[in-house]
N, C-alpha and C positions, 0 to 999 in steps of 0.2 A: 286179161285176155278176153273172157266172155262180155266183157265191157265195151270193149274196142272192137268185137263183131257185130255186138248188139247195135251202136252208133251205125257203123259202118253199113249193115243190115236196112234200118230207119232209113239213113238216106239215100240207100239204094231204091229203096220203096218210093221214096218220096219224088226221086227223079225219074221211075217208071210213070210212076201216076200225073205227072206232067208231059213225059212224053216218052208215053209205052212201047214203042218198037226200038229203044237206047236201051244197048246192054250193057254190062259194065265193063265188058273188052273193048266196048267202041272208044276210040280215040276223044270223042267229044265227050264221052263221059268223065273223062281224064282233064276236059279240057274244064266242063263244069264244077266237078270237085276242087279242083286249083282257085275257081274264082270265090267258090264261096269260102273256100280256107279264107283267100286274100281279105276280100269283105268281110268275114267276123273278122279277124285279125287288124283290121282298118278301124272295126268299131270300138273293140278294145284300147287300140292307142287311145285315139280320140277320149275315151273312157277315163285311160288311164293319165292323160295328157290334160280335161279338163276337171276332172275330180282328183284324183292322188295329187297330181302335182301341187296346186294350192295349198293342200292341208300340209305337204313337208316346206312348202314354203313357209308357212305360215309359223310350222312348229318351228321352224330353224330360228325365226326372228323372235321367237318370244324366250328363246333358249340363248341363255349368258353365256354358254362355250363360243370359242374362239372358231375351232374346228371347223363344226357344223356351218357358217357362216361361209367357210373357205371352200368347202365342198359345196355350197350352192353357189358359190361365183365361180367357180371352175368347170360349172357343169357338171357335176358327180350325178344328181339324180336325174338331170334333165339324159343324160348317157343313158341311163339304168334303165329307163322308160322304154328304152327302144327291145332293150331282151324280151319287154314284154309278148310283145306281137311276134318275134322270131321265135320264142319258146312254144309259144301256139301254133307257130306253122311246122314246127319242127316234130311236134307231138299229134298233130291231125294229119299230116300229110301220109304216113304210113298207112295211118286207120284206113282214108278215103281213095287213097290211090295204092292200086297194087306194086309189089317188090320187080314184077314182070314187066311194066311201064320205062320205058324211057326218063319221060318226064320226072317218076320219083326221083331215082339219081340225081338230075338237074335240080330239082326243087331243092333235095338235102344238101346238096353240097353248096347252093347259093346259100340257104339261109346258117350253113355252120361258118362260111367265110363273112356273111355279115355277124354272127354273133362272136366269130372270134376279133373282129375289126371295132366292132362296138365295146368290146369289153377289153380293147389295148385301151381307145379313147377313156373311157372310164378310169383304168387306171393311171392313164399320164395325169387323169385331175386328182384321183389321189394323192399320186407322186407331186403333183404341183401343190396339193393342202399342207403335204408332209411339210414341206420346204417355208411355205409360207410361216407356217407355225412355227418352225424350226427357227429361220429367220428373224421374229418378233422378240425369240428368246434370249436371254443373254449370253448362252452359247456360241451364237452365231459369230457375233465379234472374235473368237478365239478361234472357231473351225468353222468356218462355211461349209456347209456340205454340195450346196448347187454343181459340181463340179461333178462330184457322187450320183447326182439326181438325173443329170444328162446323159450319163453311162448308163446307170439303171433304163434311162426310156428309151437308150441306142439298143441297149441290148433285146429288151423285148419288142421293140420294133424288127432286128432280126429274127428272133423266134417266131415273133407272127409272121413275118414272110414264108421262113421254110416253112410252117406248117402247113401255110397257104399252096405253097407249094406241092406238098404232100398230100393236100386232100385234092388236089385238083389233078394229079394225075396216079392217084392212087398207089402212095408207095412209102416207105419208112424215111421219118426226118432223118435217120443217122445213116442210110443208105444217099438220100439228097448231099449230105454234109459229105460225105467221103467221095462223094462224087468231084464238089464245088473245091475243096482240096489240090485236087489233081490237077486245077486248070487256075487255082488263084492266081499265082508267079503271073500267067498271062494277062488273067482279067484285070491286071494290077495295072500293070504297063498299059493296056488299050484304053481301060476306060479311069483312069486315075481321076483327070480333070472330073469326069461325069460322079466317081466315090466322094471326092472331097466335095463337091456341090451336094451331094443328096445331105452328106454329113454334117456341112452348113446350113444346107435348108431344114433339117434336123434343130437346130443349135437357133437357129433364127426365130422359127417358128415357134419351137418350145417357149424361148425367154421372150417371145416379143421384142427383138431386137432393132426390126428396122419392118418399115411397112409402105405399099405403093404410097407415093406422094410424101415423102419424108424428106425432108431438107437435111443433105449429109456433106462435108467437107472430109474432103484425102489430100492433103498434101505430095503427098508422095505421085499420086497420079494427077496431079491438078484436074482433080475434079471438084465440082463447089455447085452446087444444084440438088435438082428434086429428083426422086429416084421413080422410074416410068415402069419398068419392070422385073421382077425376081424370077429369076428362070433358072431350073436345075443346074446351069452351069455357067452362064451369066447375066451380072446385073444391067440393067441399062439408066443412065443419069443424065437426064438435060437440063448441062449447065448453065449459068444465068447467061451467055452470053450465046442462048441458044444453038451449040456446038450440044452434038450427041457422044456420052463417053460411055464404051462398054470395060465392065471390069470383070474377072473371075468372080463369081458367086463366094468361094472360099475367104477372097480378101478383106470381105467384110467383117469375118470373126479371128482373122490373122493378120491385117494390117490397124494401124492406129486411123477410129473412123470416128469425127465428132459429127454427132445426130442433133440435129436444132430443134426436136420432136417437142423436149423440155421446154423447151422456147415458146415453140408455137403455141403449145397448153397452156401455159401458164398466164399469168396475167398480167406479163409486161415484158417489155424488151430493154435488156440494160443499156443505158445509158452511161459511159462511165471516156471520159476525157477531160483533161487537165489544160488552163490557161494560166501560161508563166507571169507573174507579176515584176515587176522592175524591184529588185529590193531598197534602193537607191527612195524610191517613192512610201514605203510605208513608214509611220512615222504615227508617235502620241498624237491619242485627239483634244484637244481645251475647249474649253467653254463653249466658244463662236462653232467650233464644228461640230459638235456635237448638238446646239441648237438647230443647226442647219440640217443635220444627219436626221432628228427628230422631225421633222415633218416631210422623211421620204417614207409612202405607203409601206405598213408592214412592219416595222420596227420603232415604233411612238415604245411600244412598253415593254419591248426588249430592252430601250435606252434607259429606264426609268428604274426598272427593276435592276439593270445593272448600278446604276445611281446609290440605290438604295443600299448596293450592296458595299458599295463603296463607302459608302460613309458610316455604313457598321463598320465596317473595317477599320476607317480612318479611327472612328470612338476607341473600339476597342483597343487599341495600340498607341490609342494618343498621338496621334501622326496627324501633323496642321496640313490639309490638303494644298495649302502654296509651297509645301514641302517639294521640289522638283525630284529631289534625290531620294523620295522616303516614299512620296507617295506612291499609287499605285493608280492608274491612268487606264482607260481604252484604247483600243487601239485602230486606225481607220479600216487594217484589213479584216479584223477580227470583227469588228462593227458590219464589215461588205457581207462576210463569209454568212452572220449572221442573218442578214438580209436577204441572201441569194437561198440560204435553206426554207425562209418563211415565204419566199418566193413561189419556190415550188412546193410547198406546202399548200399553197391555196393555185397551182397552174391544172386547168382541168384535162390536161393530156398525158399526167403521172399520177403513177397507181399508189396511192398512199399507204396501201398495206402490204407493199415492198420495202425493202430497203430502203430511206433514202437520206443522204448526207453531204456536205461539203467541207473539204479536209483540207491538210496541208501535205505535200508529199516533199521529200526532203530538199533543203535547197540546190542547185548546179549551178554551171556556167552559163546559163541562160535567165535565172532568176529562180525564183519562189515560184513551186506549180501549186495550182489550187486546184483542185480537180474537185469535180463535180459527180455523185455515185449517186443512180436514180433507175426509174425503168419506165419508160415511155409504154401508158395505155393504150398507144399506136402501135402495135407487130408490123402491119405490111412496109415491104422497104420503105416507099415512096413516103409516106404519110411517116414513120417513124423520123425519116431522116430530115421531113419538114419541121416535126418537133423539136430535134436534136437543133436544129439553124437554127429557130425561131428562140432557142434557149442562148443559145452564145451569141447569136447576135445583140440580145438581151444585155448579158453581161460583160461584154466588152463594150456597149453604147454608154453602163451606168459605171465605170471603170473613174472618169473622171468626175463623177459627182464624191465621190469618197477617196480623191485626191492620190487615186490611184494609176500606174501606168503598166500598161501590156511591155512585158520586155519585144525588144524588135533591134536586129543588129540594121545598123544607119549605113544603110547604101555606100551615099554618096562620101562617108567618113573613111567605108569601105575603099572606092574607088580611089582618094586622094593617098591613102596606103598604100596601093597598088603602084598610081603610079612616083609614092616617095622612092619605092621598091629601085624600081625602074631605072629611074632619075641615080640612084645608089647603084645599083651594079652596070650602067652604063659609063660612069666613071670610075666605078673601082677596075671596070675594062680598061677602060685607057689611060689611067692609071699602069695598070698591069704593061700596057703596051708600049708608052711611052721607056718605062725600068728595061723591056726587053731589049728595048731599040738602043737605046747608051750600052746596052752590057753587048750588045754585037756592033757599033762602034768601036769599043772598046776594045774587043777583041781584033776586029778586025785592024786598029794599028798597033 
């Protein structure tokens, strides 16, 4: 206490001495005390903002916990930093300004609603460390708790409100809460839409769910576009075909919503469609084709190494390769498949540290699909979908050099069906008509 006059004393003195006719009931003295709290309190962050911070950076990174790692990409200290200058103003502001003031009130209750808003943020990056760690563990796979974690930060997001509430009009949280009681049943019904958005924007926010300029698809709404804005109670999405779709904020984390976000990050856009082969066309390859198969770019010692392996084979089993029935052959589409993978292996518009393959998918009634599984270092539609043509146009132009054919049902083989059809039930008509016309003849003598 004699500390806190002593201070307060000094720089009473020291604001006379600059300007002697200010007394300390003068309003500008009130006004001057405020700035210089603000001011050290400004130098301190700064302080504390270019010196402390570095050194816990620094320690986090030299330090093997997992933890400490999580709480600096969450923001844990960078939060912490801020009580600093709020503790300072919260502890000077009594000394330098009297309890008689206006102003003090105002002061204390701004810097206890930012210290109790700074130290929710603080802990949601706790609660988000908790989880991270939590999740890395092997437990996670048997009980996720993220479900836990988002109640935990609903709940003290409402606790900081009512308190907020309580310090700003000067009255008991459990008096607030018996109040808010008496009138929920109403607030429920009025502003429902407005609780379930604050509650998603809750749930969005927290998980990082969806963020301006996010490429999302909903079926259920035909919506298929970039998301323009998140607003307490709704979203807004301009679809690609430049139509504006507004949706409930809520539908986001209660309807089924695929986010292209993964997409767009990453380092490719799949690629993934299949061209049916005529089964009719694939067939062993001999000698002649496979000379011939050997000087298309790209597979010279795919064929050679297969060669090789062949005729271990043939040794080891003693099998005369003019053996048609025994031996063991190439095959023209297995020879393509191979081709079309060393292909895009060396094509400079797929991302080689994706996936990528060319398979057989089961046979149908339309033939043998070969599908093709890759991811174009091209994202933007335009330019992706140039890749995607420039690929099959590719593979259906090299289709007949490996004695291969695209299945395609024949038009015109089509048409003469149609009209055999035709030609058929135009006589089985009268057919029909002729039988009716003798049996009412018939009748009639």
């Amino acid at each position: 206490m004699e500390m806190s006059t002593s201070i307060r004393d000094r720089f009473t003195q020291l604001v006379q001495e600059l300007l002697p006719s200010l007394a300390p009931e003068d309003p500008l003295y009130n006004v001057i005390a405020l700035s210089s709290i603000l001011a050290f309190s400004a130098v301190v962050y700064i302080f504390a903002r270019i010196l402390i911070r570095p050194q816990i950076a620094r320690f986090v990174s030299k330090s093997n916990n997992q933890w400490d790692n999580a709480l600096q990409d969450h923001g844990f200290f960078r939060r912490l930093t801020h009580l600093v200058p709020a503790l300072l103003i919260y502890t000077t502001t009594p000394i330098l300004i009297g309890d008689e003031a206006v102003m003090h009130g105002i002061v204390i209750k701004c810097v206890q609603l930012y210290m109790l808003y700074t130290a929710l943020l603080a802990l949601y990056a706790l609660l988000s460390t908790i989880e991270d760690v939590y999740n890395a563990s092997a437990l996670a796979k048997r009980a996720p708790i993220t479900g836990f974690i988002q109640v935990t930060k609903l709940a003290f997001a409402i606790i900081t409100i009512l308190l907020s509430i309580s310090l700003i009009v000067n009255k008991s949280p459990l008096l607030i809460v018996s109040g808010l009681t008496a009138i929920a049943a109403v607030l429920l019904l009025i502003f429902r839409d407005t609780i379930l958005g604050f509650v998603a924007g809750i749930q969005i926010a927290a998980n990082r769910m969806f963020n301006t300029g996010d490429w999302i698809a909903m079926p259920k709404y035909e919506v298929d576009g970039e998301i323009l804005e998140i607003g307490l109670t709704n979203v807004k999405v301009q679809n690609w075909d430049k139509t504006i779709s507004t949706l409930p904020t809520y539908s986001l984390t209660t309807e089924a919503v695929k986010n292209w976000r993964g997409m767009q990050e990453s380092g490719g856009r799949r690629i993934k469609r299949a061209i049916y082969i005529d089964i009719h066309s694939v067939a062993l390859c001999n000698n002649e084709t496979l000379e011939r198969f050997s000087k298309v770019r790209y597979i010279n010692d795919y064929i050679e190494k297969k060669k090789d392996e062949l005729r271990t084979y043939h040794k080891d089993y003693d099998i005369d390769e003019s053996d048609l029935l025994n031996s063991r052959r190439l095959t023209n589409i297995g020879t393509f498949r191979a081709y079309l993978e060393a292909y895009l292996r060396k094509h400079p518009n797929i991302n080689q540290d994706m996936t990528l393959m060319v398979r057989q998918l089961p046979p149908t009634e339309l033939g043998l699909p070969l599908e093709i599984y890759c991811f174009s270092a091209q994202k933007e539609w335009v330019a992706y979908e140039k890749v995607q043509a420039d690929i099959f146009d590719h593979v259906m132009a090299m289709l007949s050099l490996f004695d291969l054919r695209a299945y395609q049902r024949d038009g015109h083989l089509s048409l003469l069906n149609q009209r055999e059809q035709s030609v058929f039930n135009a006589s089985t008509t009268n057919k029909h008509s002729e039988t009716d016309a003798k049996s009412d003849n018939g009748n009639e003598q």
